[in-house]
Structures are given as structure tokens and as C-alpha cells.
N, C-alpha and C positions, 0 to 999 in steps of 0.2 A: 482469722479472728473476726467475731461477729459487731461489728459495732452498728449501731443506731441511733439515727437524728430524724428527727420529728421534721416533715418537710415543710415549708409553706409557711416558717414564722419570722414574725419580723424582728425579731432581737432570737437569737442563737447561745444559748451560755454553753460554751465550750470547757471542755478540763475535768472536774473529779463529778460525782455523782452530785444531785441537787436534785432535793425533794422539795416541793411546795407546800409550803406551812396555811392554810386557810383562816383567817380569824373571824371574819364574817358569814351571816347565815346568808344561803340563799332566796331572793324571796322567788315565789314560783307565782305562775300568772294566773291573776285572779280572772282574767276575761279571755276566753279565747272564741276565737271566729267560730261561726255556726255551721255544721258542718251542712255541705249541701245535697241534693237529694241522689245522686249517682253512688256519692261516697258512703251515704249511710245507708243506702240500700245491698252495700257491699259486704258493710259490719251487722247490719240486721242478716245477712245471710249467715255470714259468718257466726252470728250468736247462733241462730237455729241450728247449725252443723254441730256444733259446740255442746244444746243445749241435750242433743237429741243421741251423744256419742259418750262415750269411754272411756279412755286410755288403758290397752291391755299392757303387762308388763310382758317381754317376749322371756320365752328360756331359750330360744336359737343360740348357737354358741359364739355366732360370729354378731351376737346384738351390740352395734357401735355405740360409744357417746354422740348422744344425740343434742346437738344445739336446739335443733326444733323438733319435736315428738309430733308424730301426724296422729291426730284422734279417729279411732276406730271400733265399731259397733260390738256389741260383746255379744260374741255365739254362741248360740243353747250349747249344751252338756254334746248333746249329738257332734253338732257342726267342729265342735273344737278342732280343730287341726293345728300343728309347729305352725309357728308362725315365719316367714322371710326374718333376715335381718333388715332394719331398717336402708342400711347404707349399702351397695353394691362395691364400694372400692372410697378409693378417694384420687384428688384431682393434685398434680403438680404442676408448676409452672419450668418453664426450661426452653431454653431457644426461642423463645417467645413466644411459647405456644403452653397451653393446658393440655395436660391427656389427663384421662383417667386410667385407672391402675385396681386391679383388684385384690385383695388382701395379701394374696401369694407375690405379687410385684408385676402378674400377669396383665398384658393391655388390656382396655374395653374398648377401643375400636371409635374409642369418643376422643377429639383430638381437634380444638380451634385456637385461631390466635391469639394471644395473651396480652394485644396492645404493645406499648412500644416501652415500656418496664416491664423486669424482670421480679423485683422484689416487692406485693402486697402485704397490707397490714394488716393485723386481724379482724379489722371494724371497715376494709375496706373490698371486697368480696363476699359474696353470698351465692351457693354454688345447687342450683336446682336442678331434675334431672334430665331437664333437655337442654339448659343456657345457663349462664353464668354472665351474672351481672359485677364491673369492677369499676372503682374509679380512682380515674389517675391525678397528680396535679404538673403543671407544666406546659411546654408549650402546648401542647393537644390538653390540655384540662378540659373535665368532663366526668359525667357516669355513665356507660354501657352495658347493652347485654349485646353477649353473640353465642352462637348459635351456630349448628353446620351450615345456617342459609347465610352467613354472615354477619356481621357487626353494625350495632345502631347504637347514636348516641341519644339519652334521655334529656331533650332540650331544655325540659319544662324545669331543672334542677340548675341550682346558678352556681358555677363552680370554678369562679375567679378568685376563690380561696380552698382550700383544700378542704374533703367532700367525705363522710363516712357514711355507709350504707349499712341497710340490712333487708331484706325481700322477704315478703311471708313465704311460707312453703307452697302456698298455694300457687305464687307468684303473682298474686291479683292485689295486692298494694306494699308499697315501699316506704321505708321511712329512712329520712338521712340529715344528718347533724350539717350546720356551719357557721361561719364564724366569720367575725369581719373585725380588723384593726380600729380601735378610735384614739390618736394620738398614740398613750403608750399603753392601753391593753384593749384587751379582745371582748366584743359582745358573741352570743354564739345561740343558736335555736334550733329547734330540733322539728322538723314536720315529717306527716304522714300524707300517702295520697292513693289516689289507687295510680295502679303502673303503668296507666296510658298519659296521667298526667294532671287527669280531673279532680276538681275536688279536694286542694292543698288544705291540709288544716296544722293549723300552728299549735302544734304541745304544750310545746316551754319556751322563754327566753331568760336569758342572764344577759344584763344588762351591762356596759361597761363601768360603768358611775360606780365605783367600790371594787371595783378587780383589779384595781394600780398594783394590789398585793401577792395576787392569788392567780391571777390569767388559769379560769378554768371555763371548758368547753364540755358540749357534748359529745356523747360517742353511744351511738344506737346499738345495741349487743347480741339481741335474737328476739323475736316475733315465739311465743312459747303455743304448746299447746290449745291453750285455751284462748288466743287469738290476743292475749295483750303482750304488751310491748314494754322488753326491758332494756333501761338504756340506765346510760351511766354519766357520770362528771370526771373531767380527765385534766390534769393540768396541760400546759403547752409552753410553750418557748423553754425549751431543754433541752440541752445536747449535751456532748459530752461520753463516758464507756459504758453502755448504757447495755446490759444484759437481757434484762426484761421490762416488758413493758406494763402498767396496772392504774387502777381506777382511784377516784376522789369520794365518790358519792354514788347512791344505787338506787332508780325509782322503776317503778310498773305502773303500764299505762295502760287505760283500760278504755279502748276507743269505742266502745258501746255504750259505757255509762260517760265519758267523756272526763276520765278524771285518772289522778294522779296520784299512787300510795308511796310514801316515803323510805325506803327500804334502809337505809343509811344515810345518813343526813353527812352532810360536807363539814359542816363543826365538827366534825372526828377527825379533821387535816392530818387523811391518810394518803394524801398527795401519791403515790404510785404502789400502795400499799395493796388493797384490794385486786386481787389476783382475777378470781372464779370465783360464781355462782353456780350451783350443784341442779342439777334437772329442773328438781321440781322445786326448786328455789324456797327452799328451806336452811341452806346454808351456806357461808362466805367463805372463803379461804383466804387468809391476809399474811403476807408474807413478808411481814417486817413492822414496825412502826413500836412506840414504847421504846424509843433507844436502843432495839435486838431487831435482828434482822432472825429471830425465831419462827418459825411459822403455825400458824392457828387456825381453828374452825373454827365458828363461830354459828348455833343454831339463833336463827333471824327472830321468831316467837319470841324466846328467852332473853335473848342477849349471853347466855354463859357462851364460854369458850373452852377449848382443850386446845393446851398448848404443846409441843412438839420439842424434844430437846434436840439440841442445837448438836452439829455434828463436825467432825473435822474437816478444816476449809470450807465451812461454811460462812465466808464472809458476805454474801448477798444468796437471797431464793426468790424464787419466780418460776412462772410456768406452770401454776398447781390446778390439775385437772381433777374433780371429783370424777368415781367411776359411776355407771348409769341407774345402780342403785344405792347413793348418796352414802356404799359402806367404805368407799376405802378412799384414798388420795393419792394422785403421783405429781410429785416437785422435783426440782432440778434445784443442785445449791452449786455456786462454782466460790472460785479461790478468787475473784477480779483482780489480774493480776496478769495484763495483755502480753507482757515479754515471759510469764510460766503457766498461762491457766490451767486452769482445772476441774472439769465437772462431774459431778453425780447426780443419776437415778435415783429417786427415793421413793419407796412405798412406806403407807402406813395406814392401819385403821384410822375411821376418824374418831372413833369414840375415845383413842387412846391406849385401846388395852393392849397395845404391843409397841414393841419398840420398834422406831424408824428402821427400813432396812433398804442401804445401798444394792442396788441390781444390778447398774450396771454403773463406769465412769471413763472420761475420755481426757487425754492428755494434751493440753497443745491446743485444745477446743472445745466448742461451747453446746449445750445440750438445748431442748425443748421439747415439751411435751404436749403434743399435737390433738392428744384425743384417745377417749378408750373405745375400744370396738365392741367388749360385752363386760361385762364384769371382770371376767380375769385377763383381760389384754387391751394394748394400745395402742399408740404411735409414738416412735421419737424422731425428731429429728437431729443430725448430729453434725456441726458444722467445723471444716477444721479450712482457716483461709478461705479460698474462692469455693472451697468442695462442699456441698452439702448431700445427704444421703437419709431416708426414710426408713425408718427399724420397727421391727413387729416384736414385740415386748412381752411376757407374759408377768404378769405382778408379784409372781416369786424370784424371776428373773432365769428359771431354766431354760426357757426359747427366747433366743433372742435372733430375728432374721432380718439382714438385710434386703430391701423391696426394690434400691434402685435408686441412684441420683435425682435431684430436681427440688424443688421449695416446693416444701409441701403450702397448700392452699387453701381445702375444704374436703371434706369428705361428700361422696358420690352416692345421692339418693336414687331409690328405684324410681 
């Protein structure tokens, strides 16, 4: 059975599920440090690359969900050629070590060690395609990247309270959340820097003065295409049967202009509600909140929604991955219900116009849905007790293959 506790906090509420109710706005800072000339010689590159590129959409078959989309030059009519898939495989952890794995479950020959935990967070690895940056909390606390030349720790990051990361693809700057106890709740801030160290610049802070209610932190989510940065508001001190894990609030940061668009605002106290955000960040996936644990899309522009009817044993959903072109959705709803659970696969358009359909379900244990690889396929992970095992999915649910034990981690860029 899968259970989950938030590490590193100072009051622990143990027992049935607890959502964090918000009643206060956040204010966001009005002054932040000036960035200095290494670091914005970093993002002035990064705008040119940006300003001077594309985004092709692939028809490859094996085109993964892409957390981050690498922008690329758009070839005359001649030049066209198939495009690679983005991702060569994806990465496990196990024995305390990372391998990569290729779609089939076949090795890549890529294979370092995983530090001294076995089980990462979604906000706490960032997996490029020579090193793999992760950070741990505990006695060895810290954030690292390793590599086949070995393992270094990133000193310039203070990580005597527990550390979320995220790495551009580039791997040339980092941004990562933390958080510090004041009495009885948490302040929390979120900086950017480049990846040797230079050049820290402060995002956001939340203050503790008003979070006695609310204890919400950041959590930095993926560095996108277009070089800004989506991060999120996440409550903390929870524990408890805790199925999946989800967001408070949703901003994009745009470290060229130096500024900060509100993408969901924390007055919507959707405490673990907010699931996923779809590519091209055009819509939410919210899996519960309004008294139903129903799940919804939500186009971001609008604000409408299409909602999802609720299915059997559907008493909690989590997990909802948009596929990489923002048409379909796959969730996971279980029975929480640790001495019989119960979980199901669910596909569905997002628009609505079909009904939910179960593909696959596991008895005795708990599901996730790790990522799509092209439009019609994914990854599950399937956990039953200490076992956990990686599944290739197709979104009707005809192929469904087992890849090979290990916690899945990130998916493996060329």
C-alpha cells in the first residue's frame, strides 16, 4: 500500500485525509533584487534562442509528455524530415541507483547512483540527458547533480529544510523552492540562478505573518519552452493516507521581463486539488474540490470547465496527465480504503464529448500516471506493498506492457 507523508515538517497531522482551506490572498513581492550581469546575460541568451525559434509539433509515434519542450528552428518545405521523439526512454530509481530504460523496458546503458533514498518527489528531480539533478532531506540534506563522472553537491542552495528543484533543459539555471518554520508556520521563497551558483535572484516570497491558517509553500514545476518558469503554491504539514499529491495556486514566471502572471490565484482554496497543467499551459486539471472529488478541466483564458462524471469507487482522483496535445486526459481514481483498495485507469477527452473509460484497474493497490509518451500512450506506475512496476499503456487500453520494476523518476531526454 502506497502511503505518503510530506517530509521535513514541523507539526505532522496524522489519520484521515485534510485539505487546507486558504482564506487569505497572497501578496506577491513587490521588490525584487536586481538581477546581475552573468545571470541576465544567461536570460538575454535564452530570449534570443526563443525569440529566433519555433516549437514544431512531432507526428513521431513514440512523442513523449514533455514537461519541458525544447524549441526548435522550423525547416523549409525541402528540409522536413520525422522528427526523433523527444525522450529516449525514462529513468527509475531502485537499489539506489537511476538507470534509464527504453520504451520497450530495454536498458540505455545510462546507470548512476540515486543517493542514499530510494523514493523522490515529483518537484524533487529534474532528469537531463547527461545528469540528473535530485535533492534529498535528512542527514546528508542537500541538492545534487551526478553524472557517470560522479556526484556533486550544489552548495550555493541552503537545504536545512526540505528543497524542490526544477533545471532548465538547457541545464544552465536552476530554480528551487524553500521554506523556513516561524513559531507555528512556514515562510517559503522561491529563487532562480544560473547552475554554478551566480547570480541568485529572489521570485516570490510568502511571508509567515498570516499563514497560522493556511501553511502554504512553493513548489517550482517545469522551466517550459519558452524559458519561463511555472511553479506552484502547495500546502504542507499533512500526513496521513495520502494517495496523491496536488497544488494551491499556479503562477508563470517570466525571468526576462522579470515578472509574474497569476495563473490561479490561492483564494480558490484548492489545497491539494490542482493535479496538472497541460503543455502549453492552456489548461488545469483539478481533481476534487466543490465538496466531489469529480474531476475537471478547466480552459485557463475562460475559466469554463468540463466536468467528468464520477465513476464507481471513485472516492478520491489524482494523477491527471494531459496528453501532449492538450486532447485527451488520463487519472487514476481509487476506493481509499487501505485494508481493500482499489484503483482505476481512466481515459477521457477533455472536451467531454465521450464518456470516462476505465483501461485498466488493480486490486490490493494503487495506480499513477507517470506521463504520456505521444498522444496515444503513457506510463503507469502500479504499486502493490513494497512492489512497484512501470506499464506502457495505450489510451484505448488494448496494449498494455509491463517495462520492469523500480519508481519511476523522469523521463530520458536525447
Amino acid at each position: 500500500m502506497s502511503f505518503q507523508y510530506l517530509h521535513g515538517r514541523k507539526i505532522l497531522l496524522v489519520g484521515a485525509l485534510i485539505l487546507i482551506s486558504i482564506s487569505c490572498a497572497l501578496p506577491f513581492t513587490k521588490s525584487k533584487p536586481t538581477p546581475q550581469n552573468d545571470l541576465q546575460a544567461t536570460i538575454a541568451a535564452l530570449e534570443t534562442r526563443v525569440s529566433t525559434t519555433a516549437t514544431v509539433a512531432s507526428t513521431a509515434t513514440d512523442m513523449p509528455h514533455s514537461l519541458v519542450m525544447t524549441a526548435t528552428p522550423i525547416p523549409s518545405a525541402t528540409e522536413m524530415q520525422p522528427e526523433q521523439p523527444i525522450y529516449r526512454g525514462y529513468i527509475t530509481s531502485r537499489d539506489f541507483q537511476f538507470t534509464a530504460y527504453d520504451f520497450s523496458g530495454a536498458s540505455l546503458g545510462f546507470q548512476v547512483p540515486s543517493g542514499p533514498q530510494e523514493g523522490y518527489g515529483d518537484n524533487e528531480v529534474t532528469v537531463l540527458s547527461n545528469a540528473i539533478y535530485y535533492s534529498i532531506f535528512g542527514s546528508t540534506s542537500g541538492v545534487f547533480r551526478v553524472d557517470k563522472g560522479g556526484t556533486s553537491q550544489l552548495n550555493f542552495i541552503d537545504a536545512k529544510e526540505p528543497v524542490s528543484i526544477s533545471v532548465s533543459p538547457d541545464g544552465g539555471l536552476i530554480a528551487w523552492a524553500t521554506n523556513q518554520w516561524e513559531d507555528t508556520a512556514p515562510a517559503s521563497d522561491i529563487f532562480i540562478a544560473n547552475i554554478d551558483g551566480s547570480s541568485v535572484r529572489l521570485v516570490e516570497h510568502i511571508p509567515a505573518e498570516g499563514q497560522e491558517n493556511r501553511w502554504l509553500i512553493f513548489q517550482p514545476l517545469r522551466w517550459n519552452s519558452d524559458g519561463k518558469l511555472l511553479y506552484a503554491t502547495g500546502p504542507t504539514g499533512i500526513g496521513g493516507y495520502l494517495l496523491f499529491w496536488g497544488y494551491n495556486g499556479l503562477r508563470l514566471y517570466d525571468p526576462v521581463q522579470n515578472a509574474t502572471e497569476l495563473l490561479v490565484s490561492d483564494d480558490e482554496n484548492l489545497g491539494l486539488c490542482l493535479s496538472s497543467v497541460s503543455d502549453d499551459v492552456s489548461k488545469i486539471a483539478l481533481v476534487c474540490g466543490n465538496g466531489s472529488h469529480a474531476v475537471r478541466v478547466r480552459t485557463l483564458s475562460s475559466g469554463q470547465e468540463v466536468q467528468f462524471p464520477l465513476l464507481p469507487d471513485q472516492t478520491t482522483a489524482g494523477s491527471a496527465r494531459f496528453s501532449p496535445d492538450g486532447e485527451w486526459l488520463a487519472y487514476v481514481i481509487q476506493r481509499v480504503d487501505p485494508e481493500n483498495e482499489f484503483g482505476q485507469v481512466v481515459v477521457v477527452p477533455v472536451d467531454g464529448s465521450m464518456a470516462p473509460s476505465v483501461i485498466d484497474q488493480v486490486v490490493g493497490g494503487t495506480l499513477t500516471v507517470e506521463g504520456w509518451i505521444d498522444n496515444d500512450s503513457f506510463l503507469v506506475t502500479i504499486s502493490n506493498l513494497e512492489t512497484n512496476s512501470v506499464w506502457k499503456m495505450s489510451k484505448d487500453g488494448s496494449i498494455k506492457t509491463n517495462l520492469g520494476s523500480g519508481r519511476f523518476v523522469g523521463f530520458f531526454p536525447h
